[in-house]
C-alpha atoms as a printed R data frame, in Angstrom:
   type eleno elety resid chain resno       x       y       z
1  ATOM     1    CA   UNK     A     1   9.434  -0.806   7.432
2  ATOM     2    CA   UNK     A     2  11.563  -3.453   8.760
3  ATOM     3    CA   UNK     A     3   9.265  -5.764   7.239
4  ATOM     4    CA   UNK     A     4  10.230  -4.700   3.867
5  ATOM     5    CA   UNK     A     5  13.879  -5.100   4.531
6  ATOM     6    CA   UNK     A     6  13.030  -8.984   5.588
7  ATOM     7    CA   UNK     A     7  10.764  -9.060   2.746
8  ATOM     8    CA   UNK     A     8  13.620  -8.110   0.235
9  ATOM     9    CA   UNK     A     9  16.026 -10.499   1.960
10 ATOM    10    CA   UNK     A    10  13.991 -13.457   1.434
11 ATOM    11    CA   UNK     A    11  12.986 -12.576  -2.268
12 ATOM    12    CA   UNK     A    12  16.563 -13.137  -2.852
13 ATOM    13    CA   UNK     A    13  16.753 -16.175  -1.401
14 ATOM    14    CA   UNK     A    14  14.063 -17.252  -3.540
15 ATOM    15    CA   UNK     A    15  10.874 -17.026  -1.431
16 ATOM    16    CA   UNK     A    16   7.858 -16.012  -2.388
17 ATOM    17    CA   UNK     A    17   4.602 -13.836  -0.394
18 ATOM    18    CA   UNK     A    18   1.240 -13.371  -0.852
19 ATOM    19    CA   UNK     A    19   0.136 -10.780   1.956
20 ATOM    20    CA   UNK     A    20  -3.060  -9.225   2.310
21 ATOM    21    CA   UNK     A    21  -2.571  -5.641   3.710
22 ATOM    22    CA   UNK     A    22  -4.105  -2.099   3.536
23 ATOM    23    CA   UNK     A    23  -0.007  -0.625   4.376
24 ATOM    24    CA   UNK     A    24   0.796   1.669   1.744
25 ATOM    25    CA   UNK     A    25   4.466   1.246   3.049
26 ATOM    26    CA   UNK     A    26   4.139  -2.708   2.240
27 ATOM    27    CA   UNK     A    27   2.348  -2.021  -1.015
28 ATOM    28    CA   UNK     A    28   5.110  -0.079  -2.324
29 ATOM    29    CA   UNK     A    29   7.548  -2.933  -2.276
30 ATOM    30    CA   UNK     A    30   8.912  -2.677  -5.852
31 ATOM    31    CA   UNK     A    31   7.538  -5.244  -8.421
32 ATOM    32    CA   UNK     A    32   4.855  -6.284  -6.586
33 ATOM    33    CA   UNK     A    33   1.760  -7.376  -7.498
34 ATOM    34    CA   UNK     A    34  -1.164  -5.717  -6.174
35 ATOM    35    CA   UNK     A    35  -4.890  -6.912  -6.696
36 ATOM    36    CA   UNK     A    36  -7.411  -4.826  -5.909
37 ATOM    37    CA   UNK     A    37 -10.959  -6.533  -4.723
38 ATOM    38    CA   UNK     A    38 -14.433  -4.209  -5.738
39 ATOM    39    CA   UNK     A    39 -16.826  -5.926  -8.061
40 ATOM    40    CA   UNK     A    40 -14.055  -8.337  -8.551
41 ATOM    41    CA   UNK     A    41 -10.638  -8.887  -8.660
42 ATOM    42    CA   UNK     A    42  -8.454  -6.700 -11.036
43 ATOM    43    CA   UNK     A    43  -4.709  -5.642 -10.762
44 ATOM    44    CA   UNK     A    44  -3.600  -2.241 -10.280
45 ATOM    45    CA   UNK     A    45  -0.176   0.237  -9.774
46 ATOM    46    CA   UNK     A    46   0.619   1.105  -6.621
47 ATOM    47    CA   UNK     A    47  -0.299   4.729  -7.217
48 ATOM    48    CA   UNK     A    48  -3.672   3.892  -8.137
49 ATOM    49    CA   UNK     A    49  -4.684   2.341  -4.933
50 ATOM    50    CA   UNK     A    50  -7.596   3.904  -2.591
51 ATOM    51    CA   UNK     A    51  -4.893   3.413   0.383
52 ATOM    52    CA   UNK     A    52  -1.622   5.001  -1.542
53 ATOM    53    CA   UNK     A    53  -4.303   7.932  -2.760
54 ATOM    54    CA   UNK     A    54  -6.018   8.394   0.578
55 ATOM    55    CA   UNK     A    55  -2.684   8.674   3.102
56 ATOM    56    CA   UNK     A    56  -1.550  11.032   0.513
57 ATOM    57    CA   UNK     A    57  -4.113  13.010   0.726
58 ATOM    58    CA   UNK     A    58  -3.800  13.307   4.566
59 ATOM    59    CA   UNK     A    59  -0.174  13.507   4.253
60 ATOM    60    CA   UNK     A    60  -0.378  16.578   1.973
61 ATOM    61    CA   UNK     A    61  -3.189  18.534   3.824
62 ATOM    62    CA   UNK     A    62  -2.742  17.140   7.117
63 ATOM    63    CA   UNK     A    63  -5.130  20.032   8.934
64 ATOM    64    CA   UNK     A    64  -7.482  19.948   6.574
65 ATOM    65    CA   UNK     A    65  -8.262  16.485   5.920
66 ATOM    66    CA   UNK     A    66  -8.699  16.191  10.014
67 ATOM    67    CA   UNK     A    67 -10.794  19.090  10.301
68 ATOM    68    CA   UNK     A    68 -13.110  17.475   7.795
69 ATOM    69    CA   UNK     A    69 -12.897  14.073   9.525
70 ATOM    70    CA   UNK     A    70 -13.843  15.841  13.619
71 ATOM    71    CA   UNK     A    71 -15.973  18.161  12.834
């Protein structure tokens, strides 16, 4: 998360980042731009992305998401 707060600091000085991630946390940075590579390359919200939908998922259902997963 401290990341972000850097981030945000240099976007106001001007700089610019292209960062290839799977973090939810650093895909949430407001107005970014995220692509999303499949059968090509496509942009898509932040919401919308198998990571942001996925650690929800586990978030919200915690137990039974990991029961699933071991056994």
């Amino acid at each position: 998360m401290s990341m972000l707060s850097i981030m945000h600091e240099l976007v106001g000085e001007g700089s610019q980042f292209i960062i290839a991630t799977h973090s939810p946390i650093i895909m949430a940075y407001p107005k970014a731009w995220i692509y999303e590579v499949k059968e090509g390359i496509e942009t898509v919200t932040y919401e919308d992305t198998e990571h942001y939908q996925v650690t929800r998922a586990f978030l919200n259902n915690t137990k039974k998401m990991l029961k699933e997963l071991l056994e």
